[in-house]
N, CA, C and O atoms as a printed pandas DataFrame, in Angstrom:
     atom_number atom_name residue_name chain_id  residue_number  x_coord  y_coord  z_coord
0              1         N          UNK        A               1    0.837   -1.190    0.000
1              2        CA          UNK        A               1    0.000    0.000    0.000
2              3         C          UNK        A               1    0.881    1.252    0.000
3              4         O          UNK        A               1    1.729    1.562    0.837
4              5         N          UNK        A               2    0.588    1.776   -0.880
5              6        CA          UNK        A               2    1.606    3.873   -0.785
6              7         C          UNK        A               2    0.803    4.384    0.644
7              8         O          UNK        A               2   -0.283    4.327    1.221
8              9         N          UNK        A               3    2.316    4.975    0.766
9             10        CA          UNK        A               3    2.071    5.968    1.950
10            11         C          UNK        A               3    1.768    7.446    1.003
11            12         O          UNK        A               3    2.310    7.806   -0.042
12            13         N          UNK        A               4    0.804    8.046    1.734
13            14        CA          UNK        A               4    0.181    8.908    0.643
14            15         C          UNK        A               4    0.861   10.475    1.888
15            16         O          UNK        A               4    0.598   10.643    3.080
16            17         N          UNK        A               5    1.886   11.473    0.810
17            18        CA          UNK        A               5    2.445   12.506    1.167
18            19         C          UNK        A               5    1.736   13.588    0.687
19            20         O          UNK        A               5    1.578   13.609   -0.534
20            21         N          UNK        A               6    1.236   14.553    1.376
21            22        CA          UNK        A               6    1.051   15.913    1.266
22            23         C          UNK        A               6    1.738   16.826    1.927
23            24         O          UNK        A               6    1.810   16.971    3.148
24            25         N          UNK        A               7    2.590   17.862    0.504
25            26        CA          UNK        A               7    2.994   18.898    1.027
26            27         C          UNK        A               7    2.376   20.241    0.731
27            28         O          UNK        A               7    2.056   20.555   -0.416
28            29         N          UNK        A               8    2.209   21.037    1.778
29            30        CA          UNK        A               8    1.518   22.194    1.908
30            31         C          UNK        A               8    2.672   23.213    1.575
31            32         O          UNK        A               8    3.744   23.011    2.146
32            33         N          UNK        A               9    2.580   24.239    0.751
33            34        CA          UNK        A               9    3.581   25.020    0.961
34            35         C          UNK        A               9    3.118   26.293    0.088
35            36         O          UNK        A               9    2.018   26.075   -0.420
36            37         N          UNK        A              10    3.522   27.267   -0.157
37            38        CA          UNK        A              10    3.042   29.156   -0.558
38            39         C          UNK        A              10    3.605   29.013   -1.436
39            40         O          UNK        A              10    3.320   29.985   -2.134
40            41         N          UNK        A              11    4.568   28.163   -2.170
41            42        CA          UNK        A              11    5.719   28.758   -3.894
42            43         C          UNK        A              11    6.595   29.853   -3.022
43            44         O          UNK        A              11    6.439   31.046   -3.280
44            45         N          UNK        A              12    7.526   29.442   -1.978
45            46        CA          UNK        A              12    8.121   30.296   -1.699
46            47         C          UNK        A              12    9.547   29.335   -1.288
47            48         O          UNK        A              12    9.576   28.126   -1.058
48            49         N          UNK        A              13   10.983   30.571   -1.283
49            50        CA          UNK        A              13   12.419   30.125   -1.187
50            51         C          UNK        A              13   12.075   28.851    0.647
51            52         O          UNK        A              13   12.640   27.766    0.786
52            53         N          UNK        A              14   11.245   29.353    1.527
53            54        CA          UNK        A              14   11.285   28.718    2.900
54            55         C          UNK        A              14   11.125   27.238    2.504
55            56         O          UNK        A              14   11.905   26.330    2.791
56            57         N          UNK        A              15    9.567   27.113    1.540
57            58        CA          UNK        A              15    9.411   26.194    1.467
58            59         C          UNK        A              15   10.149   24.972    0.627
59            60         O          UNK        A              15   10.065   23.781    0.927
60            61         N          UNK        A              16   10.960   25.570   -0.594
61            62        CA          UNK        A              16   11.625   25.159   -1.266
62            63         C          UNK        A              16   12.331   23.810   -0.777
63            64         O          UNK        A              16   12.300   22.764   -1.424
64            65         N          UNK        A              17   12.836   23.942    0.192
65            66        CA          UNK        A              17   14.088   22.960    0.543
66            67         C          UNK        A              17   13.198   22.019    1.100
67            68         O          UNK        A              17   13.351   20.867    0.692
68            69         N          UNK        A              18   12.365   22.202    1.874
69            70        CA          UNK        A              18   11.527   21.023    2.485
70            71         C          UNK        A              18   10.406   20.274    1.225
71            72         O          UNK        A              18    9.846   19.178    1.249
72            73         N          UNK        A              19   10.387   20.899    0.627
73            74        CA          UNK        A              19    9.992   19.806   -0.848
74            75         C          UNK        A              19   10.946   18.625   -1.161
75            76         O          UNK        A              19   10.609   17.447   -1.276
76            77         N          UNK        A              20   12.129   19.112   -1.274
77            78        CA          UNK        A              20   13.076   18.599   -1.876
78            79         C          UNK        A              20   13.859   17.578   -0.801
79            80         O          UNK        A              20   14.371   16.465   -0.921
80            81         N          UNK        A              21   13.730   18.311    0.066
81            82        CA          UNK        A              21   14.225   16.934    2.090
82            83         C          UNK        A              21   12.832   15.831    1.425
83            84         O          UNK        A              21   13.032   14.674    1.058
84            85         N          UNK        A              22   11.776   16.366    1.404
85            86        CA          UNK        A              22   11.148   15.044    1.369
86            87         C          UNK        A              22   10.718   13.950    0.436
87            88         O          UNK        A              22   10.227   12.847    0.673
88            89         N          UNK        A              23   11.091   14.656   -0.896
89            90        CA          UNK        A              23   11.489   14.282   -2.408
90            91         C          UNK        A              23   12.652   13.050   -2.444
91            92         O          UNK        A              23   12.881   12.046   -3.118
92            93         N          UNK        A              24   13.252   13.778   -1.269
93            94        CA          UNK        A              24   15.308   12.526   -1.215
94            95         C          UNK        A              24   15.043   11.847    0.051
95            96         O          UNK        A              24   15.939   11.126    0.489
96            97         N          UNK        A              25   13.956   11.962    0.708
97            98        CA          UNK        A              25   13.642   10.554    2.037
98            99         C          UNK        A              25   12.735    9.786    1.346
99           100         O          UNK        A              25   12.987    8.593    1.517
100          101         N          UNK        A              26   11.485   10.033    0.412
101          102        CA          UNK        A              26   11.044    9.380   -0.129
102          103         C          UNK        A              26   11.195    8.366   -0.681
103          104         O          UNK        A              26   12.062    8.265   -1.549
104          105         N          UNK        A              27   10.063    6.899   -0.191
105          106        CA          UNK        A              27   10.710    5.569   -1.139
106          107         C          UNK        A              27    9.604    5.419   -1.740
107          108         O          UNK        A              27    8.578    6.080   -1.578
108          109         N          UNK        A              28    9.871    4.144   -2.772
109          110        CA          UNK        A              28    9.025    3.669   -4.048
110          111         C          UNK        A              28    7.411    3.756   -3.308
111          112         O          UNK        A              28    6.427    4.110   -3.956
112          113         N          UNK        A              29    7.357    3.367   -1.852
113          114        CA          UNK        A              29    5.802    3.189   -1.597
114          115         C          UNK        A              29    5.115    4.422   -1.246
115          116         O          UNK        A              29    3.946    4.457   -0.860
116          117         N          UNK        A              30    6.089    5.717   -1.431
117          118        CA          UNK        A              30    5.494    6.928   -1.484
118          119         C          UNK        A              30    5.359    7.554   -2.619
119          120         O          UNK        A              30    6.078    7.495   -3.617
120          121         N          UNK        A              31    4.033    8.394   -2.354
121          122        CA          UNK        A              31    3.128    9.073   -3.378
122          123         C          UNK        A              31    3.086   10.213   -3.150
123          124         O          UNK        A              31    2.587   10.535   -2.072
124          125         N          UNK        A              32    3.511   11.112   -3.921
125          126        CA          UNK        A              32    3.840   12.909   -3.126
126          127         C          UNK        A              32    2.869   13.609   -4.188
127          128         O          UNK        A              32    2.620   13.554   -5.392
128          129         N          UNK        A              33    2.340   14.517   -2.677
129          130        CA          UNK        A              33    1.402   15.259   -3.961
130          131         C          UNK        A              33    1.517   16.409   -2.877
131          132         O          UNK        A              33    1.305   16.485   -1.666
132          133         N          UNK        A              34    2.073   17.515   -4.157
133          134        CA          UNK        A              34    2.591   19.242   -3.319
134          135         C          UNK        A              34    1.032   20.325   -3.817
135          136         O          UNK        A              34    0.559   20.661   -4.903
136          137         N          UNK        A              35    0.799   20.480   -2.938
137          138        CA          UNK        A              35   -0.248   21.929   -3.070
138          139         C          UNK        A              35    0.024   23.261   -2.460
139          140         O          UNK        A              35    0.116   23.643   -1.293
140          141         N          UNK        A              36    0.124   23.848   -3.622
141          142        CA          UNK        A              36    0.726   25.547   -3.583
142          143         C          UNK        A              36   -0.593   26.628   -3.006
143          144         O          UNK        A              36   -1.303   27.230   -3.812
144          145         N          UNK        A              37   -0.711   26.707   -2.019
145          146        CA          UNK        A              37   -1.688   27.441   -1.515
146          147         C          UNK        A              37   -1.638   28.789   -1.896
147          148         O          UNK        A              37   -2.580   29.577   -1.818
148          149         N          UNK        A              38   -0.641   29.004   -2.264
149          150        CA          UNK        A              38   -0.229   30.579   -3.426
150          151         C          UNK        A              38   -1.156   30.624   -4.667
151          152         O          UNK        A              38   -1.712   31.639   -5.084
152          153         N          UNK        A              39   -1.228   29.594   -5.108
153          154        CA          UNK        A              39   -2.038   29.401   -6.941
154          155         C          UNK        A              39   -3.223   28.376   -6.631
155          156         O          UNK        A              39   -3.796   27.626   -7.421
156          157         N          UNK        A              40   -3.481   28.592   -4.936
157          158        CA          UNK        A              40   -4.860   27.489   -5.206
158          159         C          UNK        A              40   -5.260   26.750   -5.567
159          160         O          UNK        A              40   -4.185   26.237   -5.876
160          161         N          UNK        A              41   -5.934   26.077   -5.882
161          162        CA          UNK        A              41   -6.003   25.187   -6.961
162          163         C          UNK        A              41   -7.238   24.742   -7.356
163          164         O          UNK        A              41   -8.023   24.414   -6.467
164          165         N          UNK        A              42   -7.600   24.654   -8.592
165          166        CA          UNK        A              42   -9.027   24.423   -9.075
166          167         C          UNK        A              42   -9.989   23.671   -8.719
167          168         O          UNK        A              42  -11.119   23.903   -9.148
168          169         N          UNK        A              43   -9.758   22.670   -7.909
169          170        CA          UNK        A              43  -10.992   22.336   -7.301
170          171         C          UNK        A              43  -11.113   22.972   -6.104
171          172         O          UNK        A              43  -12.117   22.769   -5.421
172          173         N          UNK        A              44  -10.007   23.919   -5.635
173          174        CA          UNK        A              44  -10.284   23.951   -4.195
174          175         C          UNK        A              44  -10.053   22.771   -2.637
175          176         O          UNK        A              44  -10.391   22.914   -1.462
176          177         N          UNK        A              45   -9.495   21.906   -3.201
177          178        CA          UNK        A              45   -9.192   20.759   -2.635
178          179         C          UNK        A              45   -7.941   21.023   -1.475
179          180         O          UNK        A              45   -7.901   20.758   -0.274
180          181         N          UNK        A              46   -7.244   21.474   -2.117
181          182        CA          UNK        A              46   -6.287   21.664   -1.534
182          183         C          UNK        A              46   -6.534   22.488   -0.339
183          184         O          UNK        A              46   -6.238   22.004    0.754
184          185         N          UNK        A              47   -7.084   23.779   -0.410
185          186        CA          UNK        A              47   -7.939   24.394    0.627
186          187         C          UNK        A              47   -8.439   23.682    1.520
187          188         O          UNK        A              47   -7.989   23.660    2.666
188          189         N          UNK        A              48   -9.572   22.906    1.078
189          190        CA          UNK        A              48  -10.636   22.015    1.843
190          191         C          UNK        A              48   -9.406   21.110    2.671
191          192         O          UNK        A              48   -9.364   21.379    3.871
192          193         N          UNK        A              49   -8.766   20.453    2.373
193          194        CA          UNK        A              49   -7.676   19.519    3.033
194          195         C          UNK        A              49   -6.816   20.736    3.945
195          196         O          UNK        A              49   -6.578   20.346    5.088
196          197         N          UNK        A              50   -6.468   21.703    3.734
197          198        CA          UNK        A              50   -5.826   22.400    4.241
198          199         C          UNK        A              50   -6.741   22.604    6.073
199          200         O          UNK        A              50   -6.300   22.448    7.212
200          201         N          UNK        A              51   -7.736   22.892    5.696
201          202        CA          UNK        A              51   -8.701   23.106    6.896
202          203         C          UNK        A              51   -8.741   22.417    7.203
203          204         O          UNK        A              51   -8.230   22.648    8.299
204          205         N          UNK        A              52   -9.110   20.879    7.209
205          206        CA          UNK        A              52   -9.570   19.728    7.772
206          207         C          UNK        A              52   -8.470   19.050    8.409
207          208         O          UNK        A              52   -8.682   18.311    9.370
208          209         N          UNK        A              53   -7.068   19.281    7.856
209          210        CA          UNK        A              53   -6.052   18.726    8.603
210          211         C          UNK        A              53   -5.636   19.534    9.524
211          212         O          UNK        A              53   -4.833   19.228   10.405
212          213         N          UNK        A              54   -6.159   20.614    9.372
213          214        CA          UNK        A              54   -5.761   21.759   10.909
214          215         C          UNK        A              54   -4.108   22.598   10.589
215          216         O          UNK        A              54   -3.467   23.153   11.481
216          217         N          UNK        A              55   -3.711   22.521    9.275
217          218        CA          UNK        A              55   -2.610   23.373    9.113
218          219         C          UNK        A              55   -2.539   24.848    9.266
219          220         O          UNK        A              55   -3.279   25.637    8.679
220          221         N          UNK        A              56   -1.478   25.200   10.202
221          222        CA          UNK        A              56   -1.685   26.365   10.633
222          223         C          UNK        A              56   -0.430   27.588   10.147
223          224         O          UNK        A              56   -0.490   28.816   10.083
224          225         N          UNK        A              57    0.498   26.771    9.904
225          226        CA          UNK        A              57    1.654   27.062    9.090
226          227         C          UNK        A              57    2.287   26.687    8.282
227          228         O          UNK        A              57    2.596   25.526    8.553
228          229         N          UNK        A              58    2.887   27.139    6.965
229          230        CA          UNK        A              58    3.279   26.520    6.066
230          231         C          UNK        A              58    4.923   26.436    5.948
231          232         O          UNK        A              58    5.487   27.424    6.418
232          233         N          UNK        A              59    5.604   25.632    5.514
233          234        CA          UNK        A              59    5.233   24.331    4.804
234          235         C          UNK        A              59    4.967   23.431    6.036
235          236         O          UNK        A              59    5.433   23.604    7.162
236          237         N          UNK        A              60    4.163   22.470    5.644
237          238        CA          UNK        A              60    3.273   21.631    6.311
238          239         C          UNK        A              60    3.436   20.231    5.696
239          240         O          UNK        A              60    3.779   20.299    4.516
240          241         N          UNK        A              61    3.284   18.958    6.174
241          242        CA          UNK        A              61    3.154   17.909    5.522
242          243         C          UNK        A              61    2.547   16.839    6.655
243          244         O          UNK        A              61    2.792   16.628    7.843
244          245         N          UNK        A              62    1.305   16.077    5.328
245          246        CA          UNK        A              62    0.608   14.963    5.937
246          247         C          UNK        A              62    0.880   14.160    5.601
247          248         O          UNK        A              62    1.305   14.206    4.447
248          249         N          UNK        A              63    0.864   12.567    6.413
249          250        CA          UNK        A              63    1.026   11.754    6.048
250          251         C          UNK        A              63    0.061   10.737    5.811
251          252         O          UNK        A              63   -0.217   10.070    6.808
252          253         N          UNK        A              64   -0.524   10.444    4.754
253          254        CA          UNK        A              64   -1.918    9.157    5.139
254          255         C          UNK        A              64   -3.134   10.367    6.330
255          256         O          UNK        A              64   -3.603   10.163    7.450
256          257         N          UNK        A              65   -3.224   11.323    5.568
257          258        CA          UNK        A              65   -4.115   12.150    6.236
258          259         C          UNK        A              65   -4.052   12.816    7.449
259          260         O          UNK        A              65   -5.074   13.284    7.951
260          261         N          UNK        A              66   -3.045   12.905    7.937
261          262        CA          UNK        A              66   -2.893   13.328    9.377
262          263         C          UNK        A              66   -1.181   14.209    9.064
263          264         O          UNK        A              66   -0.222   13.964    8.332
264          265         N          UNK        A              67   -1.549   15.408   10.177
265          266        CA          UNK        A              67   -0.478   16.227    9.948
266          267         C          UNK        A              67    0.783   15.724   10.863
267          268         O          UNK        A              67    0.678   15.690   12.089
268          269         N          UNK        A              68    2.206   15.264   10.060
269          270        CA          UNK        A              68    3.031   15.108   11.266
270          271         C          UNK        A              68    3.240   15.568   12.238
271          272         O          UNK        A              68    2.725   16.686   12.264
272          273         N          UNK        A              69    3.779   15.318   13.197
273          274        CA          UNK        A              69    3.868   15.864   14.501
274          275         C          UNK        A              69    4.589   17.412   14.521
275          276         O          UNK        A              69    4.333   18.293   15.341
276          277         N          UNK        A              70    5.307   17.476   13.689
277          278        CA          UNK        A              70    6.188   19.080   14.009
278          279         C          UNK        A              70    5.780   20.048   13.215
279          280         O          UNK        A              70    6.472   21.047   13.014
280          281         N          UNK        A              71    4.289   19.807   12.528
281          282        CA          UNK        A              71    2.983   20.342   11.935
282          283         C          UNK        A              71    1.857   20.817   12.191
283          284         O          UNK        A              71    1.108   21.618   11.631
284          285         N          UNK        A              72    1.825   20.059   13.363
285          286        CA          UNK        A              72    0.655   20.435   14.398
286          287         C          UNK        A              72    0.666   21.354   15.485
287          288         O          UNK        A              72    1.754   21.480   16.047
288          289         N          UNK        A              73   -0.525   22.189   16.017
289          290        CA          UNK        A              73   -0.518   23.084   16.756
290          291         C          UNK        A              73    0.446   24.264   17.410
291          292         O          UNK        A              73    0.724   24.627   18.553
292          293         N          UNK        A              74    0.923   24.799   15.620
293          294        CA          UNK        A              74    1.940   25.902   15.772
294          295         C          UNK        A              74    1.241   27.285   14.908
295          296         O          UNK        A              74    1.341   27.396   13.686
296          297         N          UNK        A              75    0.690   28.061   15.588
297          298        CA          UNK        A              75    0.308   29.012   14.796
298          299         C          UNK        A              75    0.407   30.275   15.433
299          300         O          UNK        A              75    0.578   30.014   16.623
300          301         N          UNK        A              76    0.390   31.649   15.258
301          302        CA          UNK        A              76    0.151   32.843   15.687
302          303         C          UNK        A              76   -0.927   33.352   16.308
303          304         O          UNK        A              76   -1.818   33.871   15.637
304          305         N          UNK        A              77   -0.986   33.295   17.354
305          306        CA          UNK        A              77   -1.794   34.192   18.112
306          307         C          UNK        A              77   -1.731   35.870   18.504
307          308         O          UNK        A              77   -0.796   36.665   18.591
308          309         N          UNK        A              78   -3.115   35.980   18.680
309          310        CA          UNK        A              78   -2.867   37.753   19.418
310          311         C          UNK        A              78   -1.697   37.641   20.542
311          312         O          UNK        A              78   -0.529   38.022   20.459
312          313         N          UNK        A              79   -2.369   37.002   21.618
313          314        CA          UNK        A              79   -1.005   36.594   22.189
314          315         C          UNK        A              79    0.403   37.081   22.140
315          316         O          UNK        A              79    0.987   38.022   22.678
316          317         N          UNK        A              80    0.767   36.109   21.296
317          318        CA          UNK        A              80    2.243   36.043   20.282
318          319         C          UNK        A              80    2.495   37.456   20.671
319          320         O          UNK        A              80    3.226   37.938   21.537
320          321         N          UNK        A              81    1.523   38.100   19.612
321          322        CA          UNK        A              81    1.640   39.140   18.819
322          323         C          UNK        A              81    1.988   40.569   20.410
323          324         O          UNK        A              81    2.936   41.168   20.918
324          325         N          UNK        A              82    1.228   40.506   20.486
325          326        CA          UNK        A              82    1.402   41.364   22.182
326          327         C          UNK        A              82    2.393   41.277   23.056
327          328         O          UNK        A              82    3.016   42.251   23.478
328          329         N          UNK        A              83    2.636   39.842   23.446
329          330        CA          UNK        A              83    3.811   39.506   24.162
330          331         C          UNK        A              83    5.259   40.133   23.405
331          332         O          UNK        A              83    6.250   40.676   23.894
332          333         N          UNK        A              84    4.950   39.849   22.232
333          334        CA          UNK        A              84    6.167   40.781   21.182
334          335         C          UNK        A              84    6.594   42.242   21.479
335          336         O          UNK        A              84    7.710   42.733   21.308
336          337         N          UNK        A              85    5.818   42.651   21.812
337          338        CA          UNK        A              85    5.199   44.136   21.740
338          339         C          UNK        A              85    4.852   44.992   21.003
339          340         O          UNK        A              85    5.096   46.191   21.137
340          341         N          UNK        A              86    3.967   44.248   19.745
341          342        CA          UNK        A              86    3.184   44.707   18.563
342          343         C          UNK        A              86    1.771   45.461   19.358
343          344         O          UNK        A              86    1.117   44.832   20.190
344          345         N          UNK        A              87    1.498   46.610   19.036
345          346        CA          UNK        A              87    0.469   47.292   19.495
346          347         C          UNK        A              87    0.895   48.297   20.970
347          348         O          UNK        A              87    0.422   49.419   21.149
348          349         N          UNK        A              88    1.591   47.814   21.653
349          350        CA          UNK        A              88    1.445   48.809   22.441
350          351         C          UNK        A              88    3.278   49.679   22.161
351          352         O          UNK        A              88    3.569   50.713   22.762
């Protein structure tokens, strides 16, 4: 059975290299499929998967439907943003 790869990423230099890390770990029973959340994509799929797997930052990658572990629950908050000292 393929292990089924999704990479999330904007078409940008950050994401670049982590295409390509997971392009050269990749074996024969993997199936890579990259969605550019920059150029969307015509069904919208990529979107819809984007939400449902809970990606909060990009580049991102799922494996067999589920976001790896150093994918999950990293995103920006007001928080963040305050503790920074943005706004005051």
């Amino acid at each position: 059975m393929k292990r089924q790869i999704e990479i999330f990423i904007a078409g940008c230099p950050v994401c670049d290299p982590v295409v390509q890390m997971v392009k050269e770990t990749a074996c024969d029973n993997c199936e890579i499929t990259i969605h550019n959340l920059a150029e969307k994509c015509e069904s919208m799929i990529c979107v819809k998967k984007m939400k449902a797997y809970g990606v909060k930052r990009i580049p991102a990658i799922a494996v067999n439907g589920e976001l790896i572990g150093c994918c999950k629950n990293v995103e920006i908050t007001r928080e963040d943003l305050i503790n920074a000292g943005i706004g005051s």
